[in-house]
PDB file with SEQRES, HELIX, SHEET and CRYST1 records, atoms N, CA, C and O in Angstrom:
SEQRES   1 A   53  UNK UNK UNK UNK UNK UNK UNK UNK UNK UNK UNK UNK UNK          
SEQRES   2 A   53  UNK UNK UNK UNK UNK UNK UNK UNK UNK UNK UNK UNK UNK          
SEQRES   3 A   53  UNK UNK UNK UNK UNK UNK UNK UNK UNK UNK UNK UNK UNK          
SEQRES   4 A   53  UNK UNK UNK UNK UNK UNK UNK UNK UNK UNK UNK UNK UNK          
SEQRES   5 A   53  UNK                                                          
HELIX    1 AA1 UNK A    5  UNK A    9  1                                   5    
HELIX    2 AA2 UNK A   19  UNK A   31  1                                  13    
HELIX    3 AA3 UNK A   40  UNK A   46  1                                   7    
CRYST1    1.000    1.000    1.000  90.00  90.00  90.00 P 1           1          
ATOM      1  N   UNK A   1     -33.255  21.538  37.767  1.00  0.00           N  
ATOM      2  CA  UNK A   1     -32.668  20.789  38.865  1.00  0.00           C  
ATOM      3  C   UNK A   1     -32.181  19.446  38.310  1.00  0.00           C  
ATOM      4  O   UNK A   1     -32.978  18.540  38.072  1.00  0.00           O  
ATOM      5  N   UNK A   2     -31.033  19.345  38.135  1.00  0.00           N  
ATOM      6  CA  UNK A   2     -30.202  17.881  37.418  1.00  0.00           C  
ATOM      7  C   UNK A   2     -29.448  17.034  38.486  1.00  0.00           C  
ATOM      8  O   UNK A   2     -28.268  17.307  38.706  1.00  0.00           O  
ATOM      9  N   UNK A   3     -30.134  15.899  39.248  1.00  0.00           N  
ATOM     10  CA  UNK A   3     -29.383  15.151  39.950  1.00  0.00           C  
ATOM     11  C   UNK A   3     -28.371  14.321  39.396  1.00  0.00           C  
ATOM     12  O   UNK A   3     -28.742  13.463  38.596  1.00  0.00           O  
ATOM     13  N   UNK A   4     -26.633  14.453  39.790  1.00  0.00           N  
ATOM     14  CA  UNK A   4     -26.024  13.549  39.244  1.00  0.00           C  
ATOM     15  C   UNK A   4     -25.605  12.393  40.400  1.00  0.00           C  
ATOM     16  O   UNK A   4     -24.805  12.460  41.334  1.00  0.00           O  
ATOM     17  N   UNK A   5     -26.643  11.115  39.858  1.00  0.00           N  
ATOM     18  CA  UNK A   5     -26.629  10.091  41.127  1.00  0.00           C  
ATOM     19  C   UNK A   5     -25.493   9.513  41.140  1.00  0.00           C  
ATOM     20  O   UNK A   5     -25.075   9.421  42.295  1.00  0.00           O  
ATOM     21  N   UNK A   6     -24.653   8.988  40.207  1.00  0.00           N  
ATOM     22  CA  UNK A   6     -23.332   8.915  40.478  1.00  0.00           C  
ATOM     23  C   UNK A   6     -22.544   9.367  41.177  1.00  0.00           C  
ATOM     24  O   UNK A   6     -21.890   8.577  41.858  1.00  0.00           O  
ATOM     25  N   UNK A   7     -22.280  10.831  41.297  1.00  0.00           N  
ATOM     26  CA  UNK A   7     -21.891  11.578  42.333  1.00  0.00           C  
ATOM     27  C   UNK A   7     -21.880  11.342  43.525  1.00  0.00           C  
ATOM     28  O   UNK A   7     -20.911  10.989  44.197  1.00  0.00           O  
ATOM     29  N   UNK A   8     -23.386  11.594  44.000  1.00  0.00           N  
ATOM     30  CA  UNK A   8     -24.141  10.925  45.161  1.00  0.00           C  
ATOM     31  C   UNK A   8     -23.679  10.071  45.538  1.00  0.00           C  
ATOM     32  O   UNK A   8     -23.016  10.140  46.573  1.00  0.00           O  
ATOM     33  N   UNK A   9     -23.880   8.591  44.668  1.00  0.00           N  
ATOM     34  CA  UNK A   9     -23.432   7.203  44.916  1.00  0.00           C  
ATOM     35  C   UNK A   9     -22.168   7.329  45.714  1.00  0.00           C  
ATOM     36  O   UNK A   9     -22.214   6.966  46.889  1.00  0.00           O  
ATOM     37  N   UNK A  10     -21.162   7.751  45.275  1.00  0.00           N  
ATOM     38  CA  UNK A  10     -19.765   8.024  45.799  1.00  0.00           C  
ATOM     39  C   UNK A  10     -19.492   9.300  46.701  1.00  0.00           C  
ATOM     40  O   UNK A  10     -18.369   9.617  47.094  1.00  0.00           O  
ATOM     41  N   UNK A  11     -20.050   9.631  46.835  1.00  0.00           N  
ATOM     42  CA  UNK A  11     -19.874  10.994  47.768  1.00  0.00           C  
ATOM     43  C   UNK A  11     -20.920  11.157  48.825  1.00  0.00           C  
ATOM     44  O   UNK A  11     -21.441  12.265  48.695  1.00  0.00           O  
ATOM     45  N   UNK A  12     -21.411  10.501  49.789  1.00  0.00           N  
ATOM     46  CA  UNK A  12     -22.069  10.524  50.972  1.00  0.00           C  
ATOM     47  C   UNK A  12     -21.870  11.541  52.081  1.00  0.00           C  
ATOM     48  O   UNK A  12     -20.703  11.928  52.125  1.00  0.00           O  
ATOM     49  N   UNK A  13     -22.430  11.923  52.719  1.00  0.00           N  
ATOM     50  CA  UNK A  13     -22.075  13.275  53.725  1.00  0.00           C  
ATOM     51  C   UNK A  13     -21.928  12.630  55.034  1.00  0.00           C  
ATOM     52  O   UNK A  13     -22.970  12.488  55.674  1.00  0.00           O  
ATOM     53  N   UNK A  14     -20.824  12.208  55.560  1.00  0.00           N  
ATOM     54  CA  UNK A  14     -20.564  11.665  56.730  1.00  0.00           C  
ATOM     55  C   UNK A  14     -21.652  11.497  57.798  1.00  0.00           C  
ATOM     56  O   UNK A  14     -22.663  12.199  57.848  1.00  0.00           O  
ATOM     57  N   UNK A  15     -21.387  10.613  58.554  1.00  0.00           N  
ATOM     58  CA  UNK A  15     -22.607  11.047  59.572  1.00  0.00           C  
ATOM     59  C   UNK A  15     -22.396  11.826  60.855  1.00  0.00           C  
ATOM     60  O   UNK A  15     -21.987  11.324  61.901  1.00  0.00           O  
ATOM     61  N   UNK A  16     -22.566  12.509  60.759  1.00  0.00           N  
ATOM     62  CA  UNK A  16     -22.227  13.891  62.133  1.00  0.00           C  
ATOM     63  C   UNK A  16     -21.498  14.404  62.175  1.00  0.00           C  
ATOM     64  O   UNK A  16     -20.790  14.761  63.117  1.00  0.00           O  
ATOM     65  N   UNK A  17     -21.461  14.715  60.383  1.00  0.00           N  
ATOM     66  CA  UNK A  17     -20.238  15.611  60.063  1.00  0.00           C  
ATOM     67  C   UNK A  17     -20.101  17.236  61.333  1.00  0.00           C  
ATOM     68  O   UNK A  17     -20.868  17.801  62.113  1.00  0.00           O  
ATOM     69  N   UNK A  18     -18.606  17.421  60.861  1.00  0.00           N  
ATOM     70  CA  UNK A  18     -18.334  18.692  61.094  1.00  0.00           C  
ATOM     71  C   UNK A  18     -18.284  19.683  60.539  1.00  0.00           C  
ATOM     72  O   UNK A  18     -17.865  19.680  59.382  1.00  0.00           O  
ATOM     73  N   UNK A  19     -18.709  20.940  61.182  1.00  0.00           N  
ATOM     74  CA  UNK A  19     -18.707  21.975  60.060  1.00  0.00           C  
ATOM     75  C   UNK A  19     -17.848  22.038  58.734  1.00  0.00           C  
ATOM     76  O   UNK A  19     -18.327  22.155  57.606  1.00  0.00           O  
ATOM     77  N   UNK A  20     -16.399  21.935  59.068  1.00  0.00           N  
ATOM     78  CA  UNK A  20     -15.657  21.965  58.209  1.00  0.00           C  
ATOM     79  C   UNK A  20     -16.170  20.796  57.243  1.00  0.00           C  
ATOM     80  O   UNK A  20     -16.547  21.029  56.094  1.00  0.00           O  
ATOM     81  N   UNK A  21     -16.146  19.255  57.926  1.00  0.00           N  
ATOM     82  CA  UNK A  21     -16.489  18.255  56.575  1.00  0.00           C  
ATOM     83  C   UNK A  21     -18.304  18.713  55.903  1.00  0.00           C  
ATOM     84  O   UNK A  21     -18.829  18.031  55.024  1.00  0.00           O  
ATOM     85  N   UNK A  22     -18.910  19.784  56.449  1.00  0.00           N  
ATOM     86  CA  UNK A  22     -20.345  20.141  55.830  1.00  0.00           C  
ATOM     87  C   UNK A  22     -19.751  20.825  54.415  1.00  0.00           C  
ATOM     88  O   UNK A  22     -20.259  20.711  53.299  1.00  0.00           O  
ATOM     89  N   UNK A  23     -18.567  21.547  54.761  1.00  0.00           N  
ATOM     90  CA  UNK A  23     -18.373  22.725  54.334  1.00  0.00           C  
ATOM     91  C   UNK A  23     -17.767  22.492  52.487  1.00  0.00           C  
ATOM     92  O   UNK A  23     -17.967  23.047  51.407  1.00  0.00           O  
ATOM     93  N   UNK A  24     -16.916  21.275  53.040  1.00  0.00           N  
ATOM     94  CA  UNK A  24     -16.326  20.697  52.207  1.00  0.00           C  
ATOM     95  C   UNK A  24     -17.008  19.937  50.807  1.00  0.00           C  
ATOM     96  O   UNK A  24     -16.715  20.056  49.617  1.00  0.00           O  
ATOM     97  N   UNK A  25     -18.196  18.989  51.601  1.00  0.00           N  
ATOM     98  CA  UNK A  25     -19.191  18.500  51.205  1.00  0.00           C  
ATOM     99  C   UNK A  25     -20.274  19.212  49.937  1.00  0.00           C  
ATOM    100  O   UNK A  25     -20.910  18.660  49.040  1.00  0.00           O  
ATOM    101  N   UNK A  26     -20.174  20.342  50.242  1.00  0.00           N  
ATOM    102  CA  UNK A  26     -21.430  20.994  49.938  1.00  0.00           C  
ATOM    103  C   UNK A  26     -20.459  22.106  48.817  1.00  0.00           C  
ATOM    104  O   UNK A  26     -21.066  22.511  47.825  1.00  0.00           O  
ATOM    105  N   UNK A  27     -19.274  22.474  48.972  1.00  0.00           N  
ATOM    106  CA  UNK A  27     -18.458  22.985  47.795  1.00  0.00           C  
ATOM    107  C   UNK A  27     -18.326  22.046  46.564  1.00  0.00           C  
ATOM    108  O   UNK A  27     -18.434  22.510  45.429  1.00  0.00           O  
ATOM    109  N   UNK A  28     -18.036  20.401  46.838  1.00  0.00           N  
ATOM    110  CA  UNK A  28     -17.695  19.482  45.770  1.00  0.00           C  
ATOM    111  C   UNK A  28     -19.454  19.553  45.421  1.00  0.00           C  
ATOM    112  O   UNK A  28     -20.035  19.885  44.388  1.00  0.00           O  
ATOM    113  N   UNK A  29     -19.895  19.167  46.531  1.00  0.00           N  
ATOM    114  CA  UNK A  29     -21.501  18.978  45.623  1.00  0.00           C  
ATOM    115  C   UNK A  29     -21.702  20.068  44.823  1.00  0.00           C  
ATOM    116  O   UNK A  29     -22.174  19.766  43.726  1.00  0.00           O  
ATOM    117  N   UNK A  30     -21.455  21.527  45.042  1.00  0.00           N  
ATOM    118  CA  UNK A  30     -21.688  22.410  44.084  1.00  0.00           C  
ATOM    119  C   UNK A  30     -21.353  22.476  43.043  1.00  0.00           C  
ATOM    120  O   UNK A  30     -22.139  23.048  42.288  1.00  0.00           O  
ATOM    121  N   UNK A  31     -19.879  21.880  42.361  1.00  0.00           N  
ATOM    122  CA  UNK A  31     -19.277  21.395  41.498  1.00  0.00           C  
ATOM    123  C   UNK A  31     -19.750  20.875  40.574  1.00  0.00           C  
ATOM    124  O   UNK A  31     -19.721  21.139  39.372  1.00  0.00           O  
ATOM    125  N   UNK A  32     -20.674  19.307  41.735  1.00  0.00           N  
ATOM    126  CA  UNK A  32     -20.567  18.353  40.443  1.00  0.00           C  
ATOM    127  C   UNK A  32     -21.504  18.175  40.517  1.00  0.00           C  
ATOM    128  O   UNK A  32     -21.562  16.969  40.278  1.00  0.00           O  
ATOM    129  N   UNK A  33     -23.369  18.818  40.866  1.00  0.00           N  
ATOM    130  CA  UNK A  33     -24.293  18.223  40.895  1.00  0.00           C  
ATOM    131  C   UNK A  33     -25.159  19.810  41.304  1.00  0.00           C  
ATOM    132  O   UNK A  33     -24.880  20.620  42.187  1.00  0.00           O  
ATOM    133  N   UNK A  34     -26.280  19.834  40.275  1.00  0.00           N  
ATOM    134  CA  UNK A  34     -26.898  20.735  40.817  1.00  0.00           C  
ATOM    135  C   UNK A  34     -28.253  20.769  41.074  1.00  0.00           C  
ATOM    136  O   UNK A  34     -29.038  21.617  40.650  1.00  0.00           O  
ATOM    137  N   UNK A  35     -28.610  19.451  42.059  1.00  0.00           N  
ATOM    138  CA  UNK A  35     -29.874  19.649  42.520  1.00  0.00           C  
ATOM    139  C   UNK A  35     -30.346  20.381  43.465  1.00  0.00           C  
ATOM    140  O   UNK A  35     -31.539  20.584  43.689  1.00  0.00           O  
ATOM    141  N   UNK A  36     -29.335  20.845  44.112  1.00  0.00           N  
ATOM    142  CA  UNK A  36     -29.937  22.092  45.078  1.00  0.00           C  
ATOM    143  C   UNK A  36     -28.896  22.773  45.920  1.00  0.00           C  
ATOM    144  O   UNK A  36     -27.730  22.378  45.929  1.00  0.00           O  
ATOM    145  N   UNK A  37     -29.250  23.636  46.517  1.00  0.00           N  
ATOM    146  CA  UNK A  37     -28.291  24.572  46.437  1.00  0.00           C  
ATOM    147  C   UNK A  37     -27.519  24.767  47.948  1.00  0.00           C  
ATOM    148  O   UNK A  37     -28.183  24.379  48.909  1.00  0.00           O  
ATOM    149  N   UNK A  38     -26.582  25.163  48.147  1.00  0.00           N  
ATOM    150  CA  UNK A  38     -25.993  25.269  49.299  1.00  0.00           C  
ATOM    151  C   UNK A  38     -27.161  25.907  50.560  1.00  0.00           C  
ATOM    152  O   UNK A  38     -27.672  26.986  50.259  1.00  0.00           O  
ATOM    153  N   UNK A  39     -27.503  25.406  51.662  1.00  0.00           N  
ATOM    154  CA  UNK A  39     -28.362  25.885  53.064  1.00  0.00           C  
ATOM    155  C   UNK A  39     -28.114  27.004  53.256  1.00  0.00           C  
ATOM    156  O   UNK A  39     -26.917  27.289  53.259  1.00  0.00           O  
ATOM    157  N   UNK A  40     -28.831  27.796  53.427  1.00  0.00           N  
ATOM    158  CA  UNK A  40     -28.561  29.182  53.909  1.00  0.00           C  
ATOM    159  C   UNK A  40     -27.619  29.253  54.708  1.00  0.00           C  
ATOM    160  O   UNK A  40     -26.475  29.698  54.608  1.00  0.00           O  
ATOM    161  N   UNK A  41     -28.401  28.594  55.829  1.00  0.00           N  
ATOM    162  CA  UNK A  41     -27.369  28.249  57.172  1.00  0.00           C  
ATOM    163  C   UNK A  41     -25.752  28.446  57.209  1.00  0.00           C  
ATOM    164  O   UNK A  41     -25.038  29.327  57.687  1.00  0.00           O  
ATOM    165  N   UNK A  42     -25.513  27.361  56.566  1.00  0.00           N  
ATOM    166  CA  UNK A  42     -24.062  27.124  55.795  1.00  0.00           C  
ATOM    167  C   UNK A  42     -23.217  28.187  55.289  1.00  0.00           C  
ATOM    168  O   UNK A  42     -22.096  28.597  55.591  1.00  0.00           O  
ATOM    169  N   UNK A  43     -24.610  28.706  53.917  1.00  0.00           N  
ATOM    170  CA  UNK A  43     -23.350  29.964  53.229  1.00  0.00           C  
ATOM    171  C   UNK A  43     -23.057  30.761  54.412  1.00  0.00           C  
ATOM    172  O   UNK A  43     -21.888  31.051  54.666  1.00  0.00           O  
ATOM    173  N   UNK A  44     -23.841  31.071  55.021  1.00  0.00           N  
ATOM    174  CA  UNK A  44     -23.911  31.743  56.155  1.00  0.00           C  
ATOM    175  C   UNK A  44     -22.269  32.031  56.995  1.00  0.00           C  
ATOM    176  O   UNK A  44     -21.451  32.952  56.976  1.00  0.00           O  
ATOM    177  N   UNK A  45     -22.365  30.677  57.698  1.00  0.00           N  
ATOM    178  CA  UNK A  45     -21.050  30.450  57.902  1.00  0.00           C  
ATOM    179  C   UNK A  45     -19.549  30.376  57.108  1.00  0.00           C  
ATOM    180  O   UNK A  45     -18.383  30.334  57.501  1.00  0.00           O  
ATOM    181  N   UNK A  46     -20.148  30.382  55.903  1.00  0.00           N  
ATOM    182  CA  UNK A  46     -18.871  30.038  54.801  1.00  0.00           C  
ATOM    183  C   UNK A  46     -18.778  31.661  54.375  1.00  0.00           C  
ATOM    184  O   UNK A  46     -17.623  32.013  54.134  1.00  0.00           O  
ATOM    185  N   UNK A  47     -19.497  32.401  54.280  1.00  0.00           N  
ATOM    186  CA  UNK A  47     -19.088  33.745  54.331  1.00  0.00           C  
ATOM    187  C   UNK A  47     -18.890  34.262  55.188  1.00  0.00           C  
ATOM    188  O   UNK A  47     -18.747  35.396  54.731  1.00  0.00           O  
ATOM    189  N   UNK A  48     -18.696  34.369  56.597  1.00  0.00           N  
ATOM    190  CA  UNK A  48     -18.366  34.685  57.956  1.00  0.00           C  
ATOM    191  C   UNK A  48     -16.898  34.186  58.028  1.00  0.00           C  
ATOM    192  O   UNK A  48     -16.090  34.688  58.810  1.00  0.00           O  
ATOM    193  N   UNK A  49     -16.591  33.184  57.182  1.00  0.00           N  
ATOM    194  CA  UNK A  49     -14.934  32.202  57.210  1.00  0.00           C  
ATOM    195  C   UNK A  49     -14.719  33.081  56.118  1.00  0.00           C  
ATOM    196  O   UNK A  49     -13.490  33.051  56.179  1.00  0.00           O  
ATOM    197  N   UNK A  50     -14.908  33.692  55.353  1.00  0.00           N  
ATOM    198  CA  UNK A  50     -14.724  34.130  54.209  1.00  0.00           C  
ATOM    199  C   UNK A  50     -14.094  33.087  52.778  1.00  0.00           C  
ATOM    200  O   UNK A  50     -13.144  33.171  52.000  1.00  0.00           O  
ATOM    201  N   UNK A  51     -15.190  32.166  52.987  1.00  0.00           N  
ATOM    202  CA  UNK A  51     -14.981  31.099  51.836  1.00  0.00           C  
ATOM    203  C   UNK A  51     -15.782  31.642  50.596  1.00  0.00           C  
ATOM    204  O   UNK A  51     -15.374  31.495  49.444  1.00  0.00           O  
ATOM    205  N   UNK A  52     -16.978  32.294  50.930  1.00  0.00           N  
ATOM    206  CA  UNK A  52     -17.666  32.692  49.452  1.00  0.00           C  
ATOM    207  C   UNK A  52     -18.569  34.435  49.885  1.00  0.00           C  
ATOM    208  O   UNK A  52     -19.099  34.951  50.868  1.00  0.00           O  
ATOM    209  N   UNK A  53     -18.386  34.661  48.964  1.00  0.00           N  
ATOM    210  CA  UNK A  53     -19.142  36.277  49.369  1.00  0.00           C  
ATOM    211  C   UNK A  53     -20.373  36.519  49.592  1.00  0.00           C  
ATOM    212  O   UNK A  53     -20.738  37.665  49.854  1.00  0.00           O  
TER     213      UNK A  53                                                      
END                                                                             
């Protein structure tokens, strides 16, 4: 598990985001930081949109 706090620093998750800005959020975080992993919840929905399989 490798936190990149830089990342973090600059990339904050809105506050009361919307699905879409969760969605968005949590693809770049996958990118550039891998302390943990996309919410079930989420993929959930992001494979129902057919964003990931």
């Amino acid at each position: 598990m490798n936190l990149n706090k830089a990342w973090h620093l600059k990339n904050k998750m809105p506050k009361n985001p919307t699905i879409e800005q969760r969605i968005k959020w949590h693809q770049e975080h996958a990118k550039n930081c891998s302390c943990r992993g996309i919410p079930e919840k989420l993929l959930a929905e992001m494979r129902k949109r057919g964003i990931v399989k």
